[in-house]
C-alpha positions in Angstrom: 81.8 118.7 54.0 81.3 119.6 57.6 83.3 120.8 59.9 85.2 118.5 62.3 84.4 120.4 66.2 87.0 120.1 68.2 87.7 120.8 71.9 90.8 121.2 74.1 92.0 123.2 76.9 94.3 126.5 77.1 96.9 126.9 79.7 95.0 129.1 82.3 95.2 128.4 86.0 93.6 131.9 86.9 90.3 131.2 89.1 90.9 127.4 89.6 92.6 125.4 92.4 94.9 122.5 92.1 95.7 119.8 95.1 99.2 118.9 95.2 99.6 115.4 96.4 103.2 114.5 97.0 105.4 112.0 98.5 108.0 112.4 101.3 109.9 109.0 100.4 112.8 109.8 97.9 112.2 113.3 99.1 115.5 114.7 97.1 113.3 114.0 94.0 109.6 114.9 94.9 110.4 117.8 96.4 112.1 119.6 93.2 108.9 117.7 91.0 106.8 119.7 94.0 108.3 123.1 93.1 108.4 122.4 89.4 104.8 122.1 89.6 104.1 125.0 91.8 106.1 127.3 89.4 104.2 126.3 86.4 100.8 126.8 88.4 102.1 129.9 89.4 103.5 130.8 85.9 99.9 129.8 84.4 98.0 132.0 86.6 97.1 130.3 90.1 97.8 132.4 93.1 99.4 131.1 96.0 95.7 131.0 97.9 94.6 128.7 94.9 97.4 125.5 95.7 97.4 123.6 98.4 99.9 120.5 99.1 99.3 117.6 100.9 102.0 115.1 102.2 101.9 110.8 101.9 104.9 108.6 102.9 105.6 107.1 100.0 104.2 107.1 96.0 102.0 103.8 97.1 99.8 105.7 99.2 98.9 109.0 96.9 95.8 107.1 95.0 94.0 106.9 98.6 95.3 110.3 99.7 94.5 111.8 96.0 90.6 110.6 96.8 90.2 111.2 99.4 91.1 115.2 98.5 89.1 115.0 94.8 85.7 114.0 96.9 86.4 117.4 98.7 85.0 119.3 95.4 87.5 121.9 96.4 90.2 121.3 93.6 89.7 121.6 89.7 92.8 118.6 89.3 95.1 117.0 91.7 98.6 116.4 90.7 100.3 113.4 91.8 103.9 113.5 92.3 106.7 111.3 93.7 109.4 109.3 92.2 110.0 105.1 92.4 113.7 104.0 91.4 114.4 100.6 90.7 116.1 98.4 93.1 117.3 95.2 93.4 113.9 93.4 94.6 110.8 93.5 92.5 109.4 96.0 95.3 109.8 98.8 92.7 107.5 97.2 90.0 104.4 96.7 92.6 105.0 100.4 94.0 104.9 101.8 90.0 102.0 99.7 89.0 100.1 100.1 91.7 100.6 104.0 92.6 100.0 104.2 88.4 96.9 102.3 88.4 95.1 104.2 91.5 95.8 107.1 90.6 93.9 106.6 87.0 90.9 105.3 89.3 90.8 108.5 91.4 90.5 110.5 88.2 87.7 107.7 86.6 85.8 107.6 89.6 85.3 111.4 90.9 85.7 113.2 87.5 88.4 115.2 89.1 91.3 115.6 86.7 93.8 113.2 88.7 97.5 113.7 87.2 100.0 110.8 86.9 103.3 112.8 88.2 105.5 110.0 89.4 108.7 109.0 88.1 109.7 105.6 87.6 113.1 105.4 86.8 116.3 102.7 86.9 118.7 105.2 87.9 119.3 108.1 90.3 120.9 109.6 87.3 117.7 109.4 85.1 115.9 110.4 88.8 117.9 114.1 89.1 117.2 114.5 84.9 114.0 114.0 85.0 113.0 116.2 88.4 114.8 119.0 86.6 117.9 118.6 85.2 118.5 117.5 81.3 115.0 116.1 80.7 113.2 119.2 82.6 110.8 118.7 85.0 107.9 116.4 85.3 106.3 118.0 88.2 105.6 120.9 85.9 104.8 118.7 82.6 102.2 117.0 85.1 101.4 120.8 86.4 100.6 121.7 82.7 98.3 118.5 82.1 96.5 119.1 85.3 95.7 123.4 84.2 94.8 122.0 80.3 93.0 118.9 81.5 91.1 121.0 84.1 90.2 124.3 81.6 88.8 121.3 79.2 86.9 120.1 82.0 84.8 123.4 82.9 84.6 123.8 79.2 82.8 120.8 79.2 80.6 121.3 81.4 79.6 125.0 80.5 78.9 123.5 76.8 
């Protein structure tokens, strides 16, 4: 019986560079999601030199900005990060879906590894747990799918 090939990445950021795309609004939250990320680049390998961050007001406007950086060819992934709590208006469900859904396109449309790093919660309790309290940190879980997604990517292409 043959062999099943398979492929994936390893967790190496040495000799790539990631875009940070982050939001200001709910800044308590997307900024500790932006430093969670830039530790586990950093942890992984990427120098200082190799990151670069890039500001948008709020989580609906990081597809456009995340484009608009992947069609650079600079970057090996972007990483998307902000955070969307629920309020009392359905506001919330169009800014989550729509910030969701854009941010897939980027990825689809340039090949650029485009990472979903935005949290959608109900609470500001389930907000503070997930940007790096109880539930760690998905600014660096989206940090490490950005570096594997990325190393799979050149591996790719090189085979």
């Amino acid at each position: 019986m043959a062999e099943i090939q398979q492929h994936e990445g390893q967790l190496d950021a040495a000799g790539k560079r990631f875009a940070l795309v982050v939001s200001r609004y709910n800044e308590f939250f997307s900024r500790r999601l932006m430093e969670g990320a830039t530790d586990c680049l950093l942890r992984h390998g990427a120098g200082p030199e190799d990151i670069e961050i890039f500001r948008t007001p709020g989580s609906f406007e990081l597809p456009l900005v995340a484009q608009k950086v992947a069609q650079t060819g600079r970057f090996n992934a972007v990483v998307c990060l902000g955070a969307v709590l629920r309020g009392e208006t359905s506001h919330f469900d169009f800014v989550a879906s729509e910030a969701a859904k854009g941010i897939a396109s980027v990825g689809l449309q340039t090949g650029v590894p485009t990472i979903f790093g935005v949290i959608t919660t109900d609470t500001i309790e389930q907000a503070v747990d997930r940007s790096g309290a109880r539930a760690g940190n998905r600014g660096a879980d989206a940090a490490l799918a950005a570096i594997e997604t990325a190393d799979l990517m050149d591996k790719m292409g090189s085979e």
